[in-house]
C-alpha positions as CSV (number, residue, x, y, z in Angstrom):
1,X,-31.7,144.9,90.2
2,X,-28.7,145.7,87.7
3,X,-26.5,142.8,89.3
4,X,-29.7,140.5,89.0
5,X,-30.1,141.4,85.4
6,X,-26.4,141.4,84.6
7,X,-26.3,137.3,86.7
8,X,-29.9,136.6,84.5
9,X,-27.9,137.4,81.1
10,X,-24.6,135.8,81.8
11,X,-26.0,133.3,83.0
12,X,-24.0,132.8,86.5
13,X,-24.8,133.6,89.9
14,X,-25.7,137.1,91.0
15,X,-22.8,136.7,93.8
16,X,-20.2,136.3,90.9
17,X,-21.1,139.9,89.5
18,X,-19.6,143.4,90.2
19,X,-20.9,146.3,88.4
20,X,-18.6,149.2,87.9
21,X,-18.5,152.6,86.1
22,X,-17.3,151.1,82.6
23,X,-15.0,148.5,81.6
24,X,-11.8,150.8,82.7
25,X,-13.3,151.4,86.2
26,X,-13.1,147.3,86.3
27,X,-9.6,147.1,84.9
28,X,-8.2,149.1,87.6
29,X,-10.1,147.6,90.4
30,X,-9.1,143.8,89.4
31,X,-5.3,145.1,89.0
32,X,-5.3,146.8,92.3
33,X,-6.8,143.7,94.1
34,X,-4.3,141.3,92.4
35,X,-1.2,143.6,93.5
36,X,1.1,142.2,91.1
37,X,4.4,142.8,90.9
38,X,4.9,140.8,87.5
39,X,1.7,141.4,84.8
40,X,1.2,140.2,80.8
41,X,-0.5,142.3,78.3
42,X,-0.4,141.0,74.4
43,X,0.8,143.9,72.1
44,X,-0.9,145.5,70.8
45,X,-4.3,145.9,72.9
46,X,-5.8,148.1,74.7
47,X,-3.5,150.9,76.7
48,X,-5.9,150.7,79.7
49,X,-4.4,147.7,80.7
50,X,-1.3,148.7,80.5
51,X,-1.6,152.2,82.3
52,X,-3.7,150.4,85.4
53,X,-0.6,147.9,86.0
54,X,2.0,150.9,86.0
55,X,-0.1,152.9,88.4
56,X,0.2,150.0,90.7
57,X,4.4,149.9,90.3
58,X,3.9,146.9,88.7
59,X,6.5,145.2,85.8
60,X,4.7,144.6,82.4
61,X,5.8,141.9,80.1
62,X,4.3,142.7,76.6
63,X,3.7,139.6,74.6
64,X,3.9,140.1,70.7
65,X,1.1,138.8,68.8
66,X,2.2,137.8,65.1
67,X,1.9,139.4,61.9
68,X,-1.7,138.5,61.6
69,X,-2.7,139.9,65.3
70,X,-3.2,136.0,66.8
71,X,-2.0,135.0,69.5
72,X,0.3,131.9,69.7
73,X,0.6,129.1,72.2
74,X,4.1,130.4,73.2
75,X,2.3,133.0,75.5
76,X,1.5,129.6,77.8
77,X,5.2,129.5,78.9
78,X,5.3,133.3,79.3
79,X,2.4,132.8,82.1
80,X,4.2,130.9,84.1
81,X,6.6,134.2,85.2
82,X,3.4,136.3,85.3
83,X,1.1,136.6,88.6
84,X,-1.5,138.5,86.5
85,X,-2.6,138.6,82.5
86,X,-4.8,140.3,80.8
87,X,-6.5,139.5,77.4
88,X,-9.2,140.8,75.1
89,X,-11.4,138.4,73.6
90,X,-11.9,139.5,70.2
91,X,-8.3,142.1,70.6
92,X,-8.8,145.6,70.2
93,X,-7.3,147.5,68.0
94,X,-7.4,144.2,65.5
95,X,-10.8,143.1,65.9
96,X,-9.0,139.5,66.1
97,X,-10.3,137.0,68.4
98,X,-7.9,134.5,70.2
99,X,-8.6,130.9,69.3
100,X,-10.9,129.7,72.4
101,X,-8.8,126.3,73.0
102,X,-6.2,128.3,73.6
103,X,-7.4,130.9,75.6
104,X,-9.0,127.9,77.6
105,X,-5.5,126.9,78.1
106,X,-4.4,130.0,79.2
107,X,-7.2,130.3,81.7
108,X,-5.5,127.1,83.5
109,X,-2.3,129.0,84.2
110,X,-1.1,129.6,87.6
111,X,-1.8,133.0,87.7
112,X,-4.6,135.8,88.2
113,X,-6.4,136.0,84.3
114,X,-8.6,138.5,83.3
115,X,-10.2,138.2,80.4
116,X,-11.9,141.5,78.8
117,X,-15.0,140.5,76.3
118,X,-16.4,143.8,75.8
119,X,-16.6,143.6,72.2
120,X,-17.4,139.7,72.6
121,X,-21.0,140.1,71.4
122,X,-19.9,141.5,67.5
123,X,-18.9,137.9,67.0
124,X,-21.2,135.7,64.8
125,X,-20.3,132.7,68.1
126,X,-19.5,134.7,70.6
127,X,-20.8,131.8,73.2
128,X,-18.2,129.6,71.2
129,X,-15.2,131.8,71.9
130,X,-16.3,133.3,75.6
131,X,-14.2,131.9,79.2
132,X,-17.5,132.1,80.7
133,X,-18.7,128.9,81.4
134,X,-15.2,128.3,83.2
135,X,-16.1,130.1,85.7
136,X,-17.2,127.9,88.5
137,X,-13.7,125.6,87.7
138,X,-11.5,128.1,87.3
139,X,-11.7,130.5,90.4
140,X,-8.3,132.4,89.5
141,X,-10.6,133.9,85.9
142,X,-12.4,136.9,86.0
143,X,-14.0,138.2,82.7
144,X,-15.0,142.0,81.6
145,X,-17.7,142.9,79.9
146,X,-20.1,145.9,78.9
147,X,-22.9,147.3,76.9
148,X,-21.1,150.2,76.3
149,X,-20.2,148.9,72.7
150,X,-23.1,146.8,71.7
151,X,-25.5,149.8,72.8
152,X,-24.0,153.3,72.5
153,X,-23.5,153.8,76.5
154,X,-19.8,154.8,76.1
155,X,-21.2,157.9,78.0
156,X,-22.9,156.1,80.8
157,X,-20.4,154.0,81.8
158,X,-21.4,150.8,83.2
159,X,-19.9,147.7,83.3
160,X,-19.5,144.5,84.9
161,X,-16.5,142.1,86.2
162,X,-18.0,138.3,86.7
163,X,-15.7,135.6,89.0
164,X,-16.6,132.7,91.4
165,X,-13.7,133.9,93.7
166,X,-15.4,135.7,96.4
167,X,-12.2,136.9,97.9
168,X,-10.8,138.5,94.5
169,X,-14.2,140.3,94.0
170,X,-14.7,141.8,97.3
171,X,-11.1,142.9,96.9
172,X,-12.3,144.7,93.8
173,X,-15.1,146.1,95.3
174,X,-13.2,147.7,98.1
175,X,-10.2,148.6,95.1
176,X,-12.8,151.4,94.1
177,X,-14.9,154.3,94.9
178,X,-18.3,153.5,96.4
179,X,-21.7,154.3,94.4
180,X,-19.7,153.6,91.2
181,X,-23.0,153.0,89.3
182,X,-25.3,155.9,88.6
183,X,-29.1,155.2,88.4
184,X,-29.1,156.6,85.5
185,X,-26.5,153.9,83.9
186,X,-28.2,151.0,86.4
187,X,-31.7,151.8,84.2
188,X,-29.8,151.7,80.9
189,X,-28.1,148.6,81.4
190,X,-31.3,146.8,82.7
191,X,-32.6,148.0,79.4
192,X,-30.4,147.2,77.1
193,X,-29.9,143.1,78.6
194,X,-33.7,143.2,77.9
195,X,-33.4,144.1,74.7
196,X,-32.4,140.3,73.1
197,X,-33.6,141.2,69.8
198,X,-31.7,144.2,69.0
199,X,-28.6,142.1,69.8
200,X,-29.0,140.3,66.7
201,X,-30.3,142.6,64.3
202,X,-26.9,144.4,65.3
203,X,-25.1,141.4,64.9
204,X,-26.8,140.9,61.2
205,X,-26.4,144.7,60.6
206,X,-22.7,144.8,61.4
207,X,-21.5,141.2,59.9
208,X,-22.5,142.6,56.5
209,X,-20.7,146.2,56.4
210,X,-18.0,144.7,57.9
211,X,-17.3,142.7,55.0
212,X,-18.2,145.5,52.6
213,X,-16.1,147.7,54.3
214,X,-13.1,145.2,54.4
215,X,-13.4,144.4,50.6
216,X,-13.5,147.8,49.6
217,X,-10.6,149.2,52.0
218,X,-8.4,146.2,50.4
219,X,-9.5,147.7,46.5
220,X,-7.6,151.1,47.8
221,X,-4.7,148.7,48.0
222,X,-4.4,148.9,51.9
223,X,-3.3,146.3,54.4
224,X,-5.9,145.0,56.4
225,X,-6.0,142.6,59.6
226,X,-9.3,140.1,59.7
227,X,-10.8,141.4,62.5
228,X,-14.5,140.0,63.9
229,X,-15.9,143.0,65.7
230,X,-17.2,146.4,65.0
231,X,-14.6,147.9,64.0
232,X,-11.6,147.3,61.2
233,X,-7.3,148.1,61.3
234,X,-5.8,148.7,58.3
235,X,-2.3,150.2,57.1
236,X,-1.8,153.3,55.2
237,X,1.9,155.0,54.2
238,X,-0.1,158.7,53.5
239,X,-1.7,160.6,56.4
240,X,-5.4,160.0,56.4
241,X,-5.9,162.0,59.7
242,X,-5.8,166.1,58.5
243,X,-7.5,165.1,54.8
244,X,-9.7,163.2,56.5
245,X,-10.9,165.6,59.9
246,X,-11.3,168.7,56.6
247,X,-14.1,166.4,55.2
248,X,-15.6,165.7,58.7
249,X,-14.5,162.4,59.4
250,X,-12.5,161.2,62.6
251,X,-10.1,158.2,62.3
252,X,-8.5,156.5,64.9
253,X,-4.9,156.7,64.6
254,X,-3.0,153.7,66.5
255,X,0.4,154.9,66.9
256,X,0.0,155.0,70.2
257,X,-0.8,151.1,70.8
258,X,2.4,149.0,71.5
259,X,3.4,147.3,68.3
260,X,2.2,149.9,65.9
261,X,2.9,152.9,64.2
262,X,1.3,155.9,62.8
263,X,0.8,154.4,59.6
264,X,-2.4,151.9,61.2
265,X,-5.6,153.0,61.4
266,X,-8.9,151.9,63.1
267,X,-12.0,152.3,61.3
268,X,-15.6,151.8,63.1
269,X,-18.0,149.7,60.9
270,X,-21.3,152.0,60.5
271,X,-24.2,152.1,58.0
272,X,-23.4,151.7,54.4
273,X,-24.1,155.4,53.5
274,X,-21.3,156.0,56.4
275,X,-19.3,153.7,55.2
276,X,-19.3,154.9,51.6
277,X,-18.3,158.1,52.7
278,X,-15.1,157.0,54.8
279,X,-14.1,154.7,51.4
280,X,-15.0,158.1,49.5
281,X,-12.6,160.4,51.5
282,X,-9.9,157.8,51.8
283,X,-9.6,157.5,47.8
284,X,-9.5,160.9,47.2
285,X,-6.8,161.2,49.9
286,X,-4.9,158.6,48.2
287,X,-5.5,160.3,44.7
C-alpha cells in the first residue's frame, strides 16, 4: 500500500519505487549496489554521503561549490572521472538549490547519479527544480526523497529511492536488511502523502519566517547564504553554541561539513515566537 501511495504522489510507476528506513538507509543501499570505486559529493553537503561511499572502500572527489553555495557547470567535466555522484536538490547545510538546467545536464552524464530531494518540497517550485520527470529517459538517475522533513517523522524513518532501472533497484533492495519499513512508519507515510493540504499551508508557513528570520539574522551583522528550505546557514566569529544551549536553544554547528568551519551555523526556520527567541539569544550573545 505504502509503495502504491509513494508511485500515486510521485507520480511514476509503483515498480520504480523502493521504500526504506529513511533517506540514509537509501543512501547506503544505492552506494552499495553501484560499487564504485570513483564517487562525487559537492562540499559541503550532507556527511551521509560521504561516510556510505568510504564504507564501501570507495575514492571520493569532493567538488567545491562557490562562495555563494551554487554549484557551477565545471562539475560536468568532473563527472566524466566519476562512476557515481551524488547531489542534494536544494543542498543541505545551505538551503541552496542547484539551478535545474544544470542539474538536467548533469543527470546526462555517464555515470550512476543520485539525486537526494528530501528537502525538495520547502521550495516555493519544487516541481520546477525536481529530476523526476527524467526518469523514464534517464535510467542511470535515481532520486531520494522523504517525509521525514516536511512532516516531523525524523523518528519513524521512512523513505523512498524512485528509478526506472529495474536492475539498480533490485540491487538496492538486496544492498539492505529485509522488513526495512515498520508498519508503524508504512501507516504514517500513507498519511502524510494524503495530506495535500498541509503541504501548502507548510509551504506558506515556512516561506514567510524564512524571510523574517533571514532579514533579521543579517541586522546582527551576520553572513548569511540564500538558502530555499527550512532551514537557514549563517557565519558567526563568537561561539553561539554554550550561550546559546544556557538559554535552552540547540544550534547546529557545521564544522563538521567539508568546506566549513566552526564559525557556520544552521538555524531551523520555526514559528515566529521561536524564531524571536533564537534572534533574542543570538543578540545578547553578541552584546
Amino acid at each position: 500500500a505504502l509503495r502504491g501511495a509513494v508511485a500515486a504522489d510521485e507520480g511514476v510507476p509503483a515498480a520504480w519505487a523502493l521504500c526504506g528506513s529513511g533517506a540514509s538507509d537509501l543512501i547506503y543501499r544505492a552506494v552499495f549496489a553501484a560499487k564504485p570505486r570513483r564517487a562525487l559529493v559537492t562540499a559541503p553537503c550532507f556527511g551521509e554521503y560521504e561516510a556510505a561511499l568510504e564504507a564501501a572502500g570507495c575514492d571520493v572527489v569532493r567538488y567545491p561549490l562557490d562562495g555563494d553555495f551554487r554549484l557551477d557547470a565545471g562539475v560536468l567535466d568532473a563527472l566524466r572521472g566519476v562512476e557515481l555522484a551524488f547531489f542534494c536538490q536544494p543542498n543541505n547545510p545551505s538551503g541552496v538549490p542547484i539551478d535545474p538546467a544544470l542539474l538536467r545536464r548533469a543527470a546526462e552524464a555517464p555515470c550512476r547519479v543520485v539525486v537526494d530531494e528530501c528537502f525538495l518540497r520547502f521550495l516555493d517550485a519544487p516541481e520546477a527544480h525536481s529530476v523526476k520527470p527524467l526518469l523514464a529517459s534517464h535510467p542511470n538517475l535515481a532520486v531520494l526523497d522523504a517525509p521525514t522533513k516536511t512532516h516531523a517523522l525524523a523518528g519513524a524513518r521512512l523513505g523512498w529511492a524512485l528509478c526506472a532501472d529495474a536492475a539498480f533497484l533490485g540491487a538496492m533492495r538486496r544492498a539492505g536488511q529485509p522488513w526495512a519499513v515498520s508498519s508503524l512508519a508504512q501507516a504514517a507515510g500513507i498519511a502524510a502523502l494524503a495530506d495535500a493540504d498541509y503541504l501548502a499551508r507548510l509551504r506558506a508557513l515556512v516561506r514567510t519566517e524564512r524571510a523574517w528570520l533571514h532579514e533579521r539574522l543579517c541586522a546582527l551583522g551576520l553572513r548569511v547564504a540564500a538558502g530555499e528550505a527550512n532551514f537557514l546557514l549563517f557565519r558567526c566569529e563568537t561561539p553561539l553554541g554554550p550561550p546559546l544551549r544556557a538559554r535552552g536553544i540547540l544550534l547546529r554547528n557545521c564544522g563538521d561539513f567539508a568546506g566549513l568551519d566552526e564559525n557556520w551555523y544552521r538555524a531551523a526556520v520555526r514559528t515566529r515566537a521561536d524564531n524571536e527567541r533564537l534572534i533574542a539569544a543570538i543578540g545578547e550573545a553578541l552584546a
